[in-house]
C-alpha positions in Angstrom: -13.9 24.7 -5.5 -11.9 22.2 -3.1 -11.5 18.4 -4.0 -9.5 15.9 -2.4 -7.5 13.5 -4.2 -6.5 10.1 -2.6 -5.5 6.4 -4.1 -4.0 3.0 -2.7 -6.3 2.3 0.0 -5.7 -1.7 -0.3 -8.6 -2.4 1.6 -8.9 -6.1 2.8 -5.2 -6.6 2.0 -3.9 -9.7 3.9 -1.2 -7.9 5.2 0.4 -11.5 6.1 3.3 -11.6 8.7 4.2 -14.9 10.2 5.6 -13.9 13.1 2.8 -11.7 14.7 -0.5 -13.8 14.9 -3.0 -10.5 14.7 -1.0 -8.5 12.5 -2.9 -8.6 9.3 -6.2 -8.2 11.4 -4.9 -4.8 13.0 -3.6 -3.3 10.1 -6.8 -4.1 8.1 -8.0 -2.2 10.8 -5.9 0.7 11.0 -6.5 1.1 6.9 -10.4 1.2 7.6 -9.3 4.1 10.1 -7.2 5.8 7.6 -10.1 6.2 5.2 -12.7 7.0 7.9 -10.0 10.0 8.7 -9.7 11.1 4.7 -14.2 11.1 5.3 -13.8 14.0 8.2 -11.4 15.3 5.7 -14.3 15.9 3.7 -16.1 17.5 6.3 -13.3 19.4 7.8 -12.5 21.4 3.9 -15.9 21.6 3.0 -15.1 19.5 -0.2 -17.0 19.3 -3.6 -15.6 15.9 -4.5 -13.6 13.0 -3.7 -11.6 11.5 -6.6 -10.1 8.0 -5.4 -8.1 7.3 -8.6 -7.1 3.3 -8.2 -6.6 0.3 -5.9 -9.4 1.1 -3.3 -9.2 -2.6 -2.5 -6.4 -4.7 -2.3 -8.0 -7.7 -4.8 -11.2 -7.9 -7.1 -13.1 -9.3 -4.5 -14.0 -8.1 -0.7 -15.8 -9.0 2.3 -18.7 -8.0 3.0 -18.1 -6.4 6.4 -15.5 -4.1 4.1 -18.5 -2.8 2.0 -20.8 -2.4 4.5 -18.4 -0.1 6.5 -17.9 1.7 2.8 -21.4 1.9 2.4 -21.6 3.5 5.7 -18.5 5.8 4.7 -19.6 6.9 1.8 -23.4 7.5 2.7 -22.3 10.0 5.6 -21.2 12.4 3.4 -23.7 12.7 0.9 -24.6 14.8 -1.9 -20.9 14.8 -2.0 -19.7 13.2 -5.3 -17.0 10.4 -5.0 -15.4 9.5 -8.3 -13.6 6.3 -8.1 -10.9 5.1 -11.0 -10.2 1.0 -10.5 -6.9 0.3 -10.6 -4.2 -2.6 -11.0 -5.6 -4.4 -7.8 -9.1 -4.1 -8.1 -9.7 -3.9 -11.8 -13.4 -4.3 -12.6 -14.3 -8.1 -14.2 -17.7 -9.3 -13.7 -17.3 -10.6 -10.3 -16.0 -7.5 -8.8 -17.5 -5.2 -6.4 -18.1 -2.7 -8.7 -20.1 -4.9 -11.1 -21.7 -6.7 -8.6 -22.1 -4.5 -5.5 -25.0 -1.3 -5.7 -23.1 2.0 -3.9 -24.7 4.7 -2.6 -26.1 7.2 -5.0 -23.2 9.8 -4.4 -20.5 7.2 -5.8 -19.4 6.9 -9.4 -17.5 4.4 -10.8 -15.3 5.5 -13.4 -14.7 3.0 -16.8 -18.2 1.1 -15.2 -20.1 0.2 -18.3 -17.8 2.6 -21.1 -18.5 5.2 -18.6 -15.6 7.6 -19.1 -17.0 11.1 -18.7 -19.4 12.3 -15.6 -20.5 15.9 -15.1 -22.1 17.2 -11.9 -25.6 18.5 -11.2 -25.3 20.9 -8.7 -21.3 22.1 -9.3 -19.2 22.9 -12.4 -17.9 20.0 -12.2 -16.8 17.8 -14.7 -14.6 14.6 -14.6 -13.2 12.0 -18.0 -11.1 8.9 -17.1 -8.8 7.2 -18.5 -9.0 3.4 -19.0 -6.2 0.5 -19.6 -8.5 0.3 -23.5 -8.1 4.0 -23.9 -4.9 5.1 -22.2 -3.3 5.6 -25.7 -2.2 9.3 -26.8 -4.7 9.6 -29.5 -7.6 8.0 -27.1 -8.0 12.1 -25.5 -9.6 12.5 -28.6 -12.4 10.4 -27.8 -13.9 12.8 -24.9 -15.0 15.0 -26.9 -13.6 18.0 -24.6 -14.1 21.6 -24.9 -11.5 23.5 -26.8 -12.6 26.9 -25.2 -13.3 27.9 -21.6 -17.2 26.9 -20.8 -17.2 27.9 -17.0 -16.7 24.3 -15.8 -13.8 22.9 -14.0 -12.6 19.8 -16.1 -10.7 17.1 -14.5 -8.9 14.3 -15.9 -8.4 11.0 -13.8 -6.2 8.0 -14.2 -4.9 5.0 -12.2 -1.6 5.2 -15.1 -0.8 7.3 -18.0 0.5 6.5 -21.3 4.4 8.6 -20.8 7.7 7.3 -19.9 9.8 8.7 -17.1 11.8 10.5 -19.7 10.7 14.7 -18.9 10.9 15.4 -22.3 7.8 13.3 -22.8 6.0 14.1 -20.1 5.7 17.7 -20.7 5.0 16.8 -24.0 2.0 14.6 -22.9 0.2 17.1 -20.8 1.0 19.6 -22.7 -1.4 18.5 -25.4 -3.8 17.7 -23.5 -7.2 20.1 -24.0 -6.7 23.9 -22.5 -9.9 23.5 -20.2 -8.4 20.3 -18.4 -6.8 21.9 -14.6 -5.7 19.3 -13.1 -4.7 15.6 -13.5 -5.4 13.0 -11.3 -2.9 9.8 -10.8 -3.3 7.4 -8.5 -0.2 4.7 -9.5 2.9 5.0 -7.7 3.6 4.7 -3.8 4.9 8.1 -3.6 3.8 11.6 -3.7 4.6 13.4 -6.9 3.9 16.5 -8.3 4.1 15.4 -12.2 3.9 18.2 -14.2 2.9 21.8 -13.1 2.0 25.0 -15.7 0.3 27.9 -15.6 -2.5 25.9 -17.4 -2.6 22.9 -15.0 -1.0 20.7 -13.1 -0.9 16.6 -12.6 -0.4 14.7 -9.5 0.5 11.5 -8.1 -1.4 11.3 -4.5 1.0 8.3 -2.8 -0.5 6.5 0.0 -2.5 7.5 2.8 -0.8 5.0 5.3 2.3 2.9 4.6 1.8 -0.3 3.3 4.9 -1.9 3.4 8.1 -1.3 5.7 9.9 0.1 2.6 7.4 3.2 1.8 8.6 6.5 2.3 6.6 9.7 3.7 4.8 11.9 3.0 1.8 9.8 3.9 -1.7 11.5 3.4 -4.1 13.1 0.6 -3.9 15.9 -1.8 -6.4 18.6 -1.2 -6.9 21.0 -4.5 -7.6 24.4 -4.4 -9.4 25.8 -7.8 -10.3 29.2 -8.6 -12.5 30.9 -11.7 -10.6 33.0 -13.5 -11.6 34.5 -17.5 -14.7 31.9 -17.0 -11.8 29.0 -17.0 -10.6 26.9 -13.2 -7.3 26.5 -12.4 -5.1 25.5 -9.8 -4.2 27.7 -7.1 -3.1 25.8 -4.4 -1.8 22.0 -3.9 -2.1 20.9 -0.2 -0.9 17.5 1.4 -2.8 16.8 4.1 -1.6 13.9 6.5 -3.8 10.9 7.0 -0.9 8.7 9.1 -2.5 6.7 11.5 1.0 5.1 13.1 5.1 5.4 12.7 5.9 2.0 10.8 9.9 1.8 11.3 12.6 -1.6 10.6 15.2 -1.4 12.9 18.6 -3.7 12.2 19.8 -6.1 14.3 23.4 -7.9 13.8 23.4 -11.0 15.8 27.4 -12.0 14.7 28.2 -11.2 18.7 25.3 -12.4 20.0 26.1 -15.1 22.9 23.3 -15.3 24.7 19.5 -14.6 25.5 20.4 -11.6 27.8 22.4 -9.8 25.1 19.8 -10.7 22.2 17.3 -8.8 25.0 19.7 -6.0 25.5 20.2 -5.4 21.7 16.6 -5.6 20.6 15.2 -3.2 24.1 18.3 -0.7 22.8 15.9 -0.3 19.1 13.0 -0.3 20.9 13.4 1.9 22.8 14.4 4.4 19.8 11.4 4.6 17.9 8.3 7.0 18.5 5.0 5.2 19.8 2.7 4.0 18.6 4.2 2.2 15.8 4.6 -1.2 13.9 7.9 -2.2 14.1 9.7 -5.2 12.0 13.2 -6.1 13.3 15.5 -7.7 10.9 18.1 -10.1 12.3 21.5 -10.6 10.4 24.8 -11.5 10.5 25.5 -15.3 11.7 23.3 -16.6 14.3 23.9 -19.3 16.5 21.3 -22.3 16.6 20.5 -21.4 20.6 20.1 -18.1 19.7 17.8 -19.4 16.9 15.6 -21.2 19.1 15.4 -18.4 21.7 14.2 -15.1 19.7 10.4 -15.9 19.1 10.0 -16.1 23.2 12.4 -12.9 23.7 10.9 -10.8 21.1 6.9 -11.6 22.3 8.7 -10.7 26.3 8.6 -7.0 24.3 5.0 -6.4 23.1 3.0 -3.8 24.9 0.0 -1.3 24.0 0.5 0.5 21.0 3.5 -1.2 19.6 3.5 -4.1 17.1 6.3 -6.3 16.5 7.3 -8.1 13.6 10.5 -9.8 12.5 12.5 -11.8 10.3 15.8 -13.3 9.7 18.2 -12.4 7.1 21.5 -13.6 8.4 23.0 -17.3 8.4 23.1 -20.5 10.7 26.3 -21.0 12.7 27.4 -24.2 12.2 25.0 -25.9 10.4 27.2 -26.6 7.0 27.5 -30.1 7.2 25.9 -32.8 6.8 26.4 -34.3 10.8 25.0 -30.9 12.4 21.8 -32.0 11.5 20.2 -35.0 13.0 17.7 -35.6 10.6 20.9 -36.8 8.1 19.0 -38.2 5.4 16.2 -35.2 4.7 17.2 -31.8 6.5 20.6 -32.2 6.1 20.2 -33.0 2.1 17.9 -30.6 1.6 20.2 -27.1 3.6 22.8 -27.9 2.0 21.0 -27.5 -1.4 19.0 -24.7 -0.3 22.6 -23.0 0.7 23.9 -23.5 -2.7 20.6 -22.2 -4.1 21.0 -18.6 -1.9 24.9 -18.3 -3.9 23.0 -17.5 -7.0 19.6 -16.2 -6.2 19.1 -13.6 -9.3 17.7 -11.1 -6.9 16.9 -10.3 -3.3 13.3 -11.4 -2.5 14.7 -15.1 -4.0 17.5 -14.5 -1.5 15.3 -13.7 1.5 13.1 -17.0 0.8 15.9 -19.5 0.3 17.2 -17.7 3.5 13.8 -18.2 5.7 14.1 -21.9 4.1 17.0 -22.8 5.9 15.9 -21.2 8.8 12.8 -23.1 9.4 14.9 -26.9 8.4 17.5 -25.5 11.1 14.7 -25.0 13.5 13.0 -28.3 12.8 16.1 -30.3 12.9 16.4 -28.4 16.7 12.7 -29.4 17.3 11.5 -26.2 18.0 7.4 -25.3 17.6 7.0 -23.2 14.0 4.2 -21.4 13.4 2.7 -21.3 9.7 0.0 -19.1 7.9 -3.2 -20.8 7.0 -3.9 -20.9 3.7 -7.5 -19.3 3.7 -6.5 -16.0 5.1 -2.9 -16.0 5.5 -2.9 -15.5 9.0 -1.5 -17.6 11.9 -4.7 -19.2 13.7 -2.6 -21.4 15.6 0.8 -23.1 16.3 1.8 -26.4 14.7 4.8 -28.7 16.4 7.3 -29.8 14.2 
């Protein structure tokens, strides 16, 4: 028997980036492409089942071109059972696609209507889940699972599970678990971890198919799990990653402290690009202190760099030279008031995404006090459908 084992799709994710005006729309894209490559997964191992244990979609609501192409997804590889656990992102509430939204007849959804045991028809198959009402220690108790070996492959699922980090009490955790349960399936958790492994079972965190954000690590893929019959009981026998990347995603930092002039900014940012495997998303940080004519030129230099197969982003994270007082701004009596508070404000940010967005504050007031065009996100879709003149 051969399942594969895959989590944190975030379908229909915005994806938002303010300084690349497709780049939510191409990596919606590129996600749909990741899981149309885990479906020829399914077809390329032969699998019995595809467990998706949490956040398939990025919210609890979708569009409805994102069903239809799961609809389509799903449907090509019938009778093929796909099990799916909700998770954090896309919990089910009654206006959810998985309450209101009728799958194909090969997809089950997990915790739907107290649902928290499925068995198969046609393979020894049979799958429990574990909900945010049941996730207690004691709440195992509740499936009613087999003490003794029955010839069926049992499989527990889960978006979380009820341990701490400590070892001690993991081990302890799946170690009471019924004898017939083989494997464990966990979807939370941006990395791929092998959680606990015995000679009875073994649990596993799947990671993400595809990076999400800039920080994620590899391995990037799917877990594909080998079972074998042995003494009329399945177990384990081999844990596979299989790779599902679809692109290199990379940051590459810039200091811009030495920075004179639009011909060095060029040189510095062609020097990364030139470093990083294609094709790939990159996001180029900008730090150290920055000059206001430095400022104003980057948008135009960094767009001079986008060609097929490479998508830029970027951000600044370093300061304005010489806007500290009061004077170096002409609009005296708002913009001046107002980075001069913000500044303060960025001394005792109680942690770095506070930092970063008193940072970007004082970027844009430096950039309308020099009158140059911003571009801003709309609220509907958190893209940037156009460009608005300060």
């Amino acid at each position: 028997m051969f399942i594969l084992h895959t989590a944190n799709l975030y379908l229909d994710k915005p994806f938002f980036a303010c300084s690349h005006r497709e780049y939510g729309q191409i990596r919606r894209k590129k996600q749909r492409e990741v899981f149309q490559s885990i479906i020829q997964k399914v077809f390329e191992y032969k699998a019995d089942a595809l467990l998706i244990t949490g956040n398939l979609f990025d919210s609890e609501c979708i569009t409805e071109q994102t069903f239809s192409f799961l609809w389509e997804q799903f449907e090509s590889i019938m009778p093929v059972p796909i099990l799916i656990v909700p998770g954090d992102s896309d919990p089910i509430n009654e206006y959810s696609p998985y309450m209101v939204e009728n799958f194909p007849d090969n997809v089950v959804i997990m915790n739907l209507n107290a649902r928290k045991r499925w068995e198969a028809d046609k393979i020894p198959l049979v799958v429990y889940a574990l909900t945010d009402e049941n996730i207690k220690e004691t709440s195992i108790k509740e499936f009613d699972i087999p003490s003794n070996t029955d010839g069926k492959n049992h499989i527990l699922t889960t978006y979380n599970l009820p341990i701490s980090d400590s070892k001690d009490d993991v081990s302890y955790w799946f170690e009471k678990l019924p004898y017939v349960i083989s494997y464990v399936a966990v979807g939370k958790g941006n990395g791929f971890k092998q959680m606990y492994s015995s000679s009875k079972r073994i649990a596993c965190c799947c990671g993400l198919p595809n990076p999400i954000c800039f920080d994620d690590k590899p391995p990037f893929g799917v877990l594909g799990i080998q079972f074998q019959l042995l003494n009329n009981r399945w177990e384990v026998s081999k844990v596979e990653h299989i790779s599902t990347q679809q692109f290199v995603q990379e940051v590459r930092d810039i200091d811009l402290t030495s920075t004179i002039n639009t011909e060095e900014l060029l040189a510095q940012l062609r020097s990364e690009f030139n470093k990083v495997v294609k094709p790939c998303f990159i996001h180029i940080r900008l730090w150290g202190t920055i000059s206001p004519h430095i400022l104003k030129n980057i948008p135009e230099t960094i767009e001079s760099l986008q060609e097929e197969g490479v998508f830029l982003t970027w951000s600044i994270e370093g300061d304005i030279e010489g806007f500290e007082n009061p004077e170096d701004i002409r609009e005296v009596t708002v913009l001046s008031e107002f980075f001069k508070q913000a500044l303060e404000e960025k001394k005792y940010a109680p942690n770095p995404s506070l930092c970063r967005m008193v940072s970007r504050a004082t970027h844009l007031a430096v950039r309308v006090a020099e009158e140059i065009t911003l571009k801003i996100p709309a609220v509907e879709s958190c893209e940037v459908p156009q460009e608005w003149n300060s």
